[in-house]
SEDO-801413 format. One record per residue (C-alpha): x negated, y negated, z; residue number from 1; residue in one letter. Coordinates in steps of 0.05 Angstrom, whole numbers, plus 5000, padded with zeros to 4 digits. Example, Ala and Ser with C-alpha at 12.3 -4.5 7.8 and 13.67 -1.06 7.14 Angstrom:
BEGIN
> x,y,z,n,res
> 4754,5090,5156,1,a
> 4727,5021,5143,2,s
***
This chain:
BEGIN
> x,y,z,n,res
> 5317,8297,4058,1,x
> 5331,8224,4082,2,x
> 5338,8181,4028,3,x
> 5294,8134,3999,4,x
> 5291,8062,4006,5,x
> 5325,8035,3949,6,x
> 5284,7993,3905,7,x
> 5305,7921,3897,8,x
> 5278,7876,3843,9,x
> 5234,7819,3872,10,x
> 5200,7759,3830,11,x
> 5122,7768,3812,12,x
> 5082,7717,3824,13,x
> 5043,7685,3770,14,x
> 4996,7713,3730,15,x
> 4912,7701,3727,16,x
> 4885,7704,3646,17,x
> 4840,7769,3655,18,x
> 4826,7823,3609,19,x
> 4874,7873,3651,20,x
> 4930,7813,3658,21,x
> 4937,7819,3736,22,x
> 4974,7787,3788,23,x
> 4935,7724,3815,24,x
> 4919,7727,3878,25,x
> 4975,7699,3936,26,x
> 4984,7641,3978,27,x
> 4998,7642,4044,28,x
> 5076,7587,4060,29,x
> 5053,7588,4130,30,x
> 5119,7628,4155,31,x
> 5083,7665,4196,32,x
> 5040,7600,4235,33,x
> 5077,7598,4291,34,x
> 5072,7662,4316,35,x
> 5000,7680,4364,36,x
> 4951,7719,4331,37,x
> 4872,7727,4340,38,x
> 4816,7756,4293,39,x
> 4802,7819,4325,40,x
> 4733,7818,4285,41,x
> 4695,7763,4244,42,x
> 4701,7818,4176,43,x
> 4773,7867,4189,44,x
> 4835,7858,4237,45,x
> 4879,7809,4258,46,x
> 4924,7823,4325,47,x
> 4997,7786,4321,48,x
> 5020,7784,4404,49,x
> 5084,7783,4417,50,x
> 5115,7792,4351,51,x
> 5171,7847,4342,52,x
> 5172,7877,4280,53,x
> 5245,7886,4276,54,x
> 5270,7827,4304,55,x
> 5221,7779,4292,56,x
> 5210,7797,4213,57,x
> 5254,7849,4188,58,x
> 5321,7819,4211,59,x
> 5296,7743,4224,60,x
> 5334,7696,4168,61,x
> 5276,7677,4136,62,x
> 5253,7753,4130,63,x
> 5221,7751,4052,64,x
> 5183,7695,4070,65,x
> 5152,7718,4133,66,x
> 5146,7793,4103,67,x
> 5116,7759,4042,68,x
> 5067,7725,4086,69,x
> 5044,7783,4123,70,x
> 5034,7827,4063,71,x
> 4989,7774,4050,72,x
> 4948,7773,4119,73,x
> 4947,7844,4118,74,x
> 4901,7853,4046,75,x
> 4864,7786,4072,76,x
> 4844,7823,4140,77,x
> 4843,7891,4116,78,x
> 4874,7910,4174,79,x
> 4934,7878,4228,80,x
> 4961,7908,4299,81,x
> 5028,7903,4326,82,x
> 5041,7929,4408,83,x
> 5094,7956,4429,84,x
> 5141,7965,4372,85,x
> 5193,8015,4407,86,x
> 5252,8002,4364,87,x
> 5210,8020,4294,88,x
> 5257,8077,4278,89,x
> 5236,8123,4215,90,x
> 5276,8085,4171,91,x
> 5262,8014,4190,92,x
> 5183,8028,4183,93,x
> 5200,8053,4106,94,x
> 5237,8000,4097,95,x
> 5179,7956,4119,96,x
> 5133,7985,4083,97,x
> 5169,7987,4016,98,x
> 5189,7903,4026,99,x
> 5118,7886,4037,100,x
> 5095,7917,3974,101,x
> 5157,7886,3943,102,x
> 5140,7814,3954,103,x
> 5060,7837,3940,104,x
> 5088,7846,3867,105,x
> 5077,7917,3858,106,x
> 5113,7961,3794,107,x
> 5180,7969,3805,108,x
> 5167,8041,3797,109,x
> 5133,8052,3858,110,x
> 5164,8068,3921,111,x
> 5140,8098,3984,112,x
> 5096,8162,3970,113,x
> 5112,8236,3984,114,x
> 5056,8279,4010,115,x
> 5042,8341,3969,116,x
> 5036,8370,4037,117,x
> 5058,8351,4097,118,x
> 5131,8331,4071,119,x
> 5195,8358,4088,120,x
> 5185,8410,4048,121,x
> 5135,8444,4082,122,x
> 5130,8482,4154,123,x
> 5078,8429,4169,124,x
> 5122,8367,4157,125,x
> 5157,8353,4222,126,x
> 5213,8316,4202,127,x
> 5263,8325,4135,128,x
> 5249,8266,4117,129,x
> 5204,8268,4049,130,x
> 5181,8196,4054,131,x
> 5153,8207,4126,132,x
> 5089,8243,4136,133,x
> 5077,8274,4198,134,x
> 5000,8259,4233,135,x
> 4987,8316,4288,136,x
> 4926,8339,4317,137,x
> 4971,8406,4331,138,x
> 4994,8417,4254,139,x
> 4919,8396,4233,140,x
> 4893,8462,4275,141,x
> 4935,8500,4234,142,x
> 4937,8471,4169,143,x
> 4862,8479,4155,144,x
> 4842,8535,4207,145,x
> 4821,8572,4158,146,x
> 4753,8520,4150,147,x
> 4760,8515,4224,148,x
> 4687,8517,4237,149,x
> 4675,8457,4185,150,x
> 4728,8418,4217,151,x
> 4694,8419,4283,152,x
> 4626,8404,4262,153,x
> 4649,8344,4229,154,x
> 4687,8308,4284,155,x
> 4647,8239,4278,156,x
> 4627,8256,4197,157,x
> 4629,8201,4150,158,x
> 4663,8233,4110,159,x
> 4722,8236,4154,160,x
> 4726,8154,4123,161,x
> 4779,8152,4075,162,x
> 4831,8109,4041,163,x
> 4898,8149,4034,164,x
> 4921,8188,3978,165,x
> 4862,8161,3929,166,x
> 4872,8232,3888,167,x
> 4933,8196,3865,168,x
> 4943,8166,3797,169,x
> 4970,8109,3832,170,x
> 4948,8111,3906,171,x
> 4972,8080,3969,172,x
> 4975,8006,3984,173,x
> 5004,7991,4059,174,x
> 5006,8050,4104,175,x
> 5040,8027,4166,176,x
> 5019,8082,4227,177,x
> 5072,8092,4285,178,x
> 5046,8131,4343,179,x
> 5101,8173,4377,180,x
> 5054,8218,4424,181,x
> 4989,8201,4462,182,x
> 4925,8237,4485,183,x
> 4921,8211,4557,184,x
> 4858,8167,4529,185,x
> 4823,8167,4457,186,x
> 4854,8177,4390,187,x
> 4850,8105,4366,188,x
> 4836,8095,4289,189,x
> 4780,8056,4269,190,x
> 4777,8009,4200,191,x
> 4726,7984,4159,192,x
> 4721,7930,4110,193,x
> 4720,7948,4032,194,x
> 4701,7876,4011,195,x
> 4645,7872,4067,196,x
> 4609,7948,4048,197,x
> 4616,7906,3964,198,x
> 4581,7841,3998,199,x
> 4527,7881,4028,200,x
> 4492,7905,3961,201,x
> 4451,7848,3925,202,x
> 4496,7813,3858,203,x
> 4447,7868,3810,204,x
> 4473,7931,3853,205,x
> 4543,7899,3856,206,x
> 4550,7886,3772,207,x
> 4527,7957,3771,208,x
> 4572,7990,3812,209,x
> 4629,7946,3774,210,x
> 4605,7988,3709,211,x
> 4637,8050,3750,212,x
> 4688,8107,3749,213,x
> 4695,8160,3798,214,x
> 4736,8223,3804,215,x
> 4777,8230,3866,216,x
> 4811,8309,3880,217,x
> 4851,8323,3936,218,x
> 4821,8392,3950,219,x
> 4826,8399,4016,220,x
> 4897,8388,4009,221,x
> 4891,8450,3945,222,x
> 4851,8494,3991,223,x
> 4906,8492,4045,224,x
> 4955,8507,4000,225,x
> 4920,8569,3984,226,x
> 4896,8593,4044,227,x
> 4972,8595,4061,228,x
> 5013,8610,4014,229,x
> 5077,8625,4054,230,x
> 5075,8562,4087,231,x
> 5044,8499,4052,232,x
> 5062,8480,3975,233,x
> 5039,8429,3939,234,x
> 5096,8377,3922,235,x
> 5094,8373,3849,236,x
> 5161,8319,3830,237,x
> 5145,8253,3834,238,x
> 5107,8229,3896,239,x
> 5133,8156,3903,240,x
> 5115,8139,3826,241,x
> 5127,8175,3765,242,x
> 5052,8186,3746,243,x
> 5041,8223,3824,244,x
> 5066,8295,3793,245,x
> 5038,8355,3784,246,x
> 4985,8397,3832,247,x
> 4928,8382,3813,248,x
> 4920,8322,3853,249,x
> 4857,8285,3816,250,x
> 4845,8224,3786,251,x
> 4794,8173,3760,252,x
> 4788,8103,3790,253,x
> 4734,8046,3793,254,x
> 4682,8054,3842,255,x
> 4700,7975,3851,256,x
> 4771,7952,3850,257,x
> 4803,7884,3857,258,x
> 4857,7883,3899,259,x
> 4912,7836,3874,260,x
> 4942,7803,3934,261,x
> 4874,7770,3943,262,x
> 4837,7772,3884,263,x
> 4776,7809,3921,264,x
> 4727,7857,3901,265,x
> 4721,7919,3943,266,x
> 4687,7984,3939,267,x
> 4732,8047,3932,268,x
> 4694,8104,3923,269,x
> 4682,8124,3990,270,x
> 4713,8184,4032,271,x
> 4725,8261,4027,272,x
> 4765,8231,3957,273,x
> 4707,8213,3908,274,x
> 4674,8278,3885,275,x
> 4629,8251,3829,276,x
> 4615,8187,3793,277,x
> 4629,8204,3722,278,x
> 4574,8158,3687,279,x
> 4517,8191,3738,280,x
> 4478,8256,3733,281,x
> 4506,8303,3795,282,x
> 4438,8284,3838,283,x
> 4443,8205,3830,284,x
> 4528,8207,3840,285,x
> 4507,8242,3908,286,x
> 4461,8200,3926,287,x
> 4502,8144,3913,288,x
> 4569,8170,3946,289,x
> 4525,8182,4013,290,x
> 4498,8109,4008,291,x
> 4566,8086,4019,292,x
> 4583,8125,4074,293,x
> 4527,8118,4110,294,x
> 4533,8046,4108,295,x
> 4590,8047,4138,296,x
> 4565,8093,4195,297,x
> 4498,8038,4198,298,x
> 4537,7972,4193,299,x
> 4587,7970,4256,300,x
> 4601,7910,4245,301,x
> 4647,7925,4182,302,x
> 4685,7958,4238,303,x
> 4749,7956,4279,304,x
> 4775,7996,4318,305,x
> 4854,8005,4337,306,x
> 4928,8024,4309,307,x
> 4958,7979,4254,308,x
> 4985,7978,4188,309,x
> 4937,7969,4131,310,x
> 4924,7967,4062,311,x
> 4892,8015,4032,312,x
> 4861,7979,3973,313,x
> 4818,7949,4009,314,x
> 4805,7988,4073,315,x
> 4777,8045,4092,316,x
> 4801,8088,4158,317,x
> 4780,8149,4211,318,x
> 4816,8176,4268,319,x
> 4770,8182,4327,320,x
> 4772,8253,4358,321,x
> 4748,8244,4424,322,x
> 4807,8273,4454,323,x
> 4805,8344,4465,324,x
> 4832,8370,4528,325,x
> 4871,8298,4542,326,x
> 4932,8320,4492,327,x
> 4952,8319,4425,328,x
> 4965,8255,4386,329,x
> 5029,8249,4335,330,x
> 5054,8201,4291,331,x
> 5102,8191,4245,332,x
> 5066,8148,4176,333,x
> 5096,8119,4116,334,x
> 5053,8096,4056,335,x
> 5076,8047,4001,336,x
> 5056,8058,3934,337,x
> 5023,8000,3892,338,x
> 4984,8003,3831,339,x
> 4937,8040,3790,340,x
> 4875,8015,3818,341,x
> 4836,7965,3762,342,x
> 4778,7924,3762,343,x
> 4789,7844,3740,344,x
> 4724,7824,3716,345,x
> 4762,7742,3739,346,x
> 4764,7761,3810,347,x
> 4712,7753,3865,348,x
> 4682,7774,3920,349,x
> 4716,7757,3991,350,x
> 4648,7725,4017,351,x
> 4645,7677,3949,352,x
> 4712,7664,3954,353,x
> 4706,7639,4023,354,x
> 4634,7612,4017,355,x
> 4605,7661,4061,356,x
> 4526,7675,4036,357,x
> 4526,7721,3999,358,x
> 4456,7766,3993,359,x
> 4406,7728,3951,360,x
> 4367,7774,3891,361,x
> 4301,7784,3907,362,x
> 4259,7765,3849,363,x
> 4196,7738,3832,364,x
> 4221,7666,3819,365,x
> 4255,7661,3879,366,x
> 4225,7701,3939,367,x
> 4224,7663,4015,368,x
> 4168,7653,4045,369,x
> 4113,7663,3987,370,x
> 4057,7634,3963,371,x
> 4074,7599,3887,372,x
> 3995,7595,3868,373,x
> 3997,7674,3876,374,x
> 4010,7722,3821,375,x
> 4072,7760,3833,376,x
> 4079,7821,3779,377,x
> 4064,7866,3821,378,x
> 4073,7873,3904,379,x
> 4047,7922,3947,380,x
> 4056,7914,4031,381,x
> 4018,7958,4060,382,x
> 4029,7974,4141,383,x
> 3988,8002,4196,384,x
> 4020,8049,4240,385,x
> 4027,8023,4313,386,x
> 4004,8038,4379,387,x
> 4009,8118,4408,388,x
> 3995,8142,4458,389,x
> 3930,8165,4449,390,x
> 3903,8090,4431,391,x
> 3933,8077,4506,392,x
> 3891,8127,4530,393,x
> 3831,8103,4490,394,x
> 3811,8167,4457,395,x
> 3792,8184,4385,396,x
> 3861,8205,4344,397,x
> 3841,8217,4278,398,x
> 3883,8280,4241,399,x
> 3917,8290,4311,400,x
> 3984,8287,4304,401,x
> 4012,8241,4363,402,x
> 4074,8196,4381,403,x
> 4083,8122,4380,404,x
> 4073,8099,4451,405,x
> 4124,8047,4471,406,x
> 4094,7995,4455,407,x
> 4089,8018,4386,408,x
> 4163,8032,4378,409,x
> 4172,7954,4384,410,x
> 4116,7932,4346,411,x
> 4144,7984,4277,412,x
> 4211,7949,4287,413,x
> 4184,7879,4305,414,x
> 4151,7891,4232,415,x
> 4218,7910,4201,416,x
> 4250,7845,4228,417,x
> 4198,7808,4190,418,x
> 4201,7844,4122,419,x
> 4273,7835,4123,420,x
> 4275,7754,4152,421,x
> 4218,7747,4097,422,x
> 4252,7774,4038,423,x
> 4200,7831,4023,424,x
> 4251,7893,4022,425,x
> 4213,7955,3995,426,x
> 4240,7999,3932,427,x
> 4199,8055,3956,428,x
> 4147,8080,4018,429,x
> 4078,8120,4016,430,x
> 4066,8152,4074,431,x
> 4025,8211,4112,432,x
> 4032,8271,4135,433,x
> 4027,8244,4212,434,x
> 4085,8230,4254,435,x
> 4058,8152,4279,436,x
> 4059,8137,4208,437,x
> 4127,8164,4190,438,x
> 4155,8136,4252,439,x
> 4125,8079,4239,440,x
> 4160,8070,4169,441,x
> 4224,8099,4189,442,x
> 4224,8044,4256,443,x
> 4214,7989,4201,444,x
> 4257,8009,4145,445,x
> 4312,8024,4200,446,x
> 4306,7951,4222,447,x
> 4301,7923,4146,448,x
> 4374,7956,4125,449,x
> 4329,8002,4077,450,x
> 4326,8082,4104,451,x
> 4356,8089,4040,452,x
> 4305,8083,3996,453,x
> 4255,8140,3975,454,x
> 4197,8161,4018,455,x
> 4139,8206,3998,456,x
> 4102,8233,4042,457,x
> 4022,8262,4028,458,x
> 3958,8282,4056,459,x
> 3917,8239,4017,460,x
> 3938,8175,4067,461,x
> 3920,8210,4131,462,x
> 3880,8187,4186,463,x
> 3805,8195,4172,464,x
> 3788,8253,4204,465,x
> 3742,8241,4255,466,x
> 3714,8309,4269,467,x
> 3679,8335,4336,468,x
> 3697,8266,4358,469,x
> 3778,8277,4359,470,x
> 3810,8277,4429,471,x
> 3751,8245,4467,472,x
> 3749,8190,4497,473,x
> 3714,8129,4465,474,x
> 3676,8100,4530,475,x
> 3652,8176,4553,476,x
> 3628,8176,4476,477,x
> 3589,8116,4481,478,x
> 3560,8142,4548,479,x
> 3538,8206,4524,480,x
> 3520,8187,4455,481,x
> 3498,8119,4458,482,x
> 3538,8050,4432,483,x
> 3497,8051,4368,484,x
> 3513,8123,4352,485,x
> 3582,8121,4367,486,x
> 3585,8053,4329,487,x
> 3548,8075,4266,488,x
> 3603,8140,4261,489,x
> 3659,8097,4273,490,x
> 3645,8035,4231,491,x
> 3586,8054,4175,492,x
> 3608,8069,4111,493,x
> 3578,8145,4096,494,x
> 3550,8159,4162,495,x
> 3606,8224,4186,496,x
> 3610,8240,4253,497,x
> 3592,8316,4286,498,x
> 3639,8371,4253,499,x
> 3696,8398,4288,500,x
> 3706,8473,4300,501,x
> 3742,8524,4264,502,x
> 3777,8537,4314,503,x
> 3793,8458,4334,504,x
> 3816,8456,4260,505,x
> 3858,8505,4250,506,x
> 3895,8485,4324,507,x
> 3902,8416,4285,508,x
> 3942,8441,4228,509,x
> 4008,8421,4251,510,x
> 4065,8478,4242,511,x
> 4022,8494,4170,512,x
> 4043,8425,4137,513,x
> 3968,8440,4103,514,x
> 3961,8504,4094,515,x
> 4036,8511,4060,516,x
> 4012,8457,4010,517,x
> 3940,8489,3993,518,x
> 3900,8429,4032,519,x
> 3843,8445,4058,520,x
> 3826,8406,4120,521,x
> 3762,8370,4131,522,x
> 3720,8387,4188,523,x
> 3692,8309,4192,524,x
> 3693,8256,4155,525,x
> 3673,8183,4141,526,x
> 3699,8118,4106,527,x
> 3670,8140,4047,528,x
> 3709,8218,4043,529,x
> 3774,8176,4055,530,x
> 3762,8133,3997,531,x
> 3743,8195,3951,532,x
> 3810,8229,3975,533,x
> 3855,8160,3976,534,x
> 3841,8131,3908,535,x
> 3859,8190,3860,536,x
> 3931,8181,3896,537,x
> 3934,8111,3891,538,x
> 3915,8112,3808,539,x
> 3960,8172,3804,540,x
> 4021,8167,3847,541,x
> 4024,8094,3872,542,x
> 4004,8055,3806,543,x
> 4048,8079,3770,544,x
> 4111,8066,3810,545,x
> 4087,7996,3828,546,x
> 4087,7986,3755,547,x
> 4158,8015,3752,548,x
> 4193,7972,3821,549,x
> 4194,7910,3845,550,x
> 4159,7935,3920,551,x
> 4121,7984,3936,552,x
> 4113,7994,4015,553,x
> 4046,8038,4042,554,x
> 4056,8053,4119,555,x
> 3991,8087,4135,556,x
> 3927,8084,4181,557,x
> 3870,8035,4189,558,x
> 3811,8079,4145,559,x
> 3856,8101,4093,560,x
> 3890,8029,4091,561,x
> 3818,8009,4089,562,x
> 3797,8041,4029,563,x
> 3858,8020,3999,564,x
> 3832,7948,4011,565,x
> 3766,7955,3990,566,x
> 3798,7967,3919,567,x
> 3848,7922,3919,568,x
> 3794,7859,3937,569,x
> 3736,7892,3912,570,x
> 3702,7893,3982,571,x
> 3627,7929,3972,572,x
> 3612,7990,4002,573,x
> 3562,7941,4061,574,x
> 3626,7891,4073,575,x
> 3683,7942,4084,576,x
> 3671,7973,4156,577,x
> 3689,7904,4189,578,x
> 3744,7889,4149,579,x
> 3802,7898,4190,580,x
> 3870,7907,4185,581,x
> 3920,7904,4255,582,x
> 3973,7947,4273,583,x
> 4040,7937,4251,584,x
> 4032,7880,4217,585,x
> 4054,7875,4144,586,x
> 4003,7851,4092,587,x
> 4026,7825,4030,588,x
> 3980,7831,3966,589,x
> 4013,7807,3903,590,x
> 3966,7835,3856,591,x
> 3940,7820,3778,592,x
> 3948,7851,3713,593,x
> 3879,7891,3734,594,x
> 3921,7907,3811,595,x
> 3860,7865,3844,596,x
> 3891,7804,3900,597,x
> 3888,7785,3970,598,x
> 3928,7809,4030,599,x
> 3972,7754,4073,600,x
> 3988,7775,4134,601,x
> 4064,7763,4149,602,x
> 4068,7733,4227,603,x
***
């Protein structure tokens, strides 16, 4: 074993009055000025050109200062890139590593971490030294070939996001990556911002979240060690601080940690790491735990992609395996140790510390774009599905289940544009049992930021059905029937047109999405059958979650919406066949104590 970088004892800067007593956060002396550099993204990463680690900072005479400087850029951008750094031996990128967490201020009990796996201990560790972990695509075959078929399902997984070591009592703070074997393309890493995923949540979710713990295992790391025993154990001495022992490789964090160089809030619970948030039930730590990866996956713009050295406190980091077939990729990595990760209820987040916006709370008193003189208890949006491609083709749709047509692709997310520019961001979303609807929703919430939320999904808001009438077209209706007939079944009130075979029915029943529920189909039906069938749903499923929410978001069809609006406004039974309500466009009622208002279109 090599040995370790000896620890050297290095003034901490001053301290902010907090509860946990914290470093305040660093300034920048402007050492490092001089030297070219460019924001790789407006969120993470910061490229310096032409600056040699060794000579330029290591060995330079004003070396603390500059190295003091960086270790500040570094938690600032979450992420900074170096080319070309040939003469980085081993033992100079340790030695890097350790000084920048130095002059950061960690404990002076923390050095550079051991990996209770690929160490020199272990078949898998490539070199003797302890301090140096070994990254190769070869040893990773082997390591976990035994959950080989997981491994290669999950080659762009978000769960393959991680920040290192977070299964340690006190975890990782710079890990500085040095390449020493290349695929002949692919293999980068890609970043993403921990204070940008906190920024995206609204201040209630965020205070929240800051209420937190979570507990992070290393069990991949456990199951490799058993699956071979021969080869792989666990390193149980003291893995670069005194409280890393054992092999049991768990601990609890904050799900939102400050990081000390900057003062910034950050999300940390995110990653193969995290197994469960303590104060949760198992269903709602899930759910929770996926929301944060899958932002990440959603927002690329938290995203950079390239190889640096980063801190882990703050950032969060995949390797991109794109490269099979074009070689394997090595690389040699050390990881300083900083603190046990805490949460400073002084600090802030990075976009209110820089005056960024931040996202405004939607509430009642303070919603864009509405109407004061309306009441606002309670909002419901409802949302007509958009074009398919039967409406192209002018025929009569009712309970057949058909695709969005083009055109109605851009109209659903044209309508998520404007709930989202508008402020009216739905909690939860009613929906059929017909694909334009869903689509419809999915298109909108997709565009709004909120797939998120919960959807349910029932027969009652279906498409009236329209009975013999489905799949014919409306002008060879009119031509055979007459305008008057054809007008007094499509726009009366209790006038249903001809019934629909048996056959026709049961052709219509869509994979059994009925007949596995117990729903009988209709074999016609008017304005006034849709109403009987919609409004026990609305009193028993929708009322009571719009009483429980802040918005409730129907995406439906135009008779079902229709006898949704005939309650709402109180509409008689003569008035309601020419109201109308056009496709994908959101209308806004803000109803009354007694759930009675007026729609406003949004445009």
């Amino acid at each position: 074993m090599a040995p370790g970088i000896l620890s050297e004892d290095v003034p901490i800067h001053g301290t902010a009055p907090s509860k946990n007593a914290y470093p305040a956060p660093l300034k920048p002396s402007g050492a490092l000025d001089h030297f070219k550099s460019e924001e790789t993204t407006p969120v993470i990463g910061r490229e310096y050109y032409d600056v040699n680690i060794v000579d330029d900072l290591l060995n330079a005479e004003n070396a603390d200062d500059r190295l003091r400087d960086l270790a500040i850029a570094i938690p600032q951008r979450g992420a900074v890139f170096f080319r070309k750094q040939d003469n980085l031996t081993n033992d100079l990128q340790k030695q890097f590593v350790h000084r920048l967490g130095q002059l950061a201020g960690k404990p002076k009990d923390s050095t550079l971490h051991i990996h209770p796996v690929l160490n020199g201990t272990s078949e898998f560790g490539a070199t003797k030294d302890n301090e140096i972990s070994t990254i190769s695509s070869i040893a990773r075959k082997e390591l976990y070939k035994h959950d080989a078929q997981k491994q290669k399902g999950r080659r762009y997984d978000a769960a393959l996001w991680h920040s290192d070591i977070q299964f340690e009592p006190v975890p990782a703070a710079y890990t500085a990556l040095r390449l020493t074997q290349l695929p002949k393309t692919g293999g980068d890493t890609l970043w993403a911002s921990g204070y940008e995923l906190y920024d995206r949540f609204s201040p209630l979710y965020q205070k929240f979240f800051e209420s937190l713990t979570a507990t992070f295992v290393g069990d991949g790391f456990i199951k490799a060690a058993a699956a071979n025993p021969d080869k792989v154990f666990i390193y149980e001495e003291p893995r670069g601080s005194p409280q890393n022992v054992g092999k049991t490789l768990s601990a609890v964090h904050p799900v939102v940690r400050t990081n000390p160089v900057t003062g910034w809030k950050s999300i940390y619970a995110l990653g193969p790491f995290p197994k469960f948030i303590n104060e949760l039930t198992a269903d709602e730590s899930d759910e929770l735990l996926a929301k944060f990866r899958q932002l990440i996956l959603d927002q690329h713009d938290l995203t950079v992609r390239f190889k640096a050295i980063w801190d882990n406190r703050s950032a969060f980091h995949t390797a991109t395996f794109d490269y099979d077939g074009l070689g394997d990729r090595i690389g040699n990595r050390a990881v300083g140790i900083g603190e046990a990760p805490y949460f400073d209820t002084n600090s802030k987040s990075r976009s209110e510390d820089l005056g960024f916006p931040v996202p405004l709370p939607r509430t009642p008193q303070q919603p864009p774009e509405r109407d004061p003189r309306m009441p606002s208890k309670y909002i419901l949006i409802i949302l007509r599905h958009v074009r398919s491609e039967w409406n192209e083709k002018n025929l009569f749709t009712g309970c057949v289940d058909v695709p969005l047509n083009d055109q109605g692709t851009t109209e659903a997310i044209q309508a998520g544009k404007l709930l989202k520019q508008r402020n009216w961001l739905p909690d939860i979303v009613y929906t059929s049992l017909l694909r334009r609807a869903i689509v419809t929703a999915n298109l909108a919430l997709d565009e709004a930021d909120r797939l998120w939320i919960p959807v349910v999904r029932s027969w009652t808001p279906n498409k009236r059905h329209y009975g013999g009438l489905q799949g014919l077209n409306k002008k060879q209706s009119a031509e055979e029937y007459g305008d008057e007939q054809v007008h007094l079944w499509r726009r009366s009130f209790d006038v249903q047109p001809p019934e629909t075979s048996e056959e026709y029915r049961a052709s219509g029943d869509g994979g059994g999405r009925y007949a596995s529920q117990g729903i009988e189909v209709p074999k016609t039906e008017c304005l006034k059958d849709v109403l009987t069938r919609t409004l026990p749903f609305w009193e028993s499923s929708i009322l009571p979650e719009l009483k429980k929410v802040s918005l409730v978001l129907i995406a439906a069809h135009g008779n079902s919406l229709r006898a949704l609006m005939k309650e709402l406004e109180g509409v008689s039974d003569e008035d309601i066949p020419g109201v109308k309500n056009p496709t994908g466009v959101p209308i806004v009622y803000e109803v009354d104590e007694n759930f009675k208002g007026n729609g406003k279109e949004l445009k």
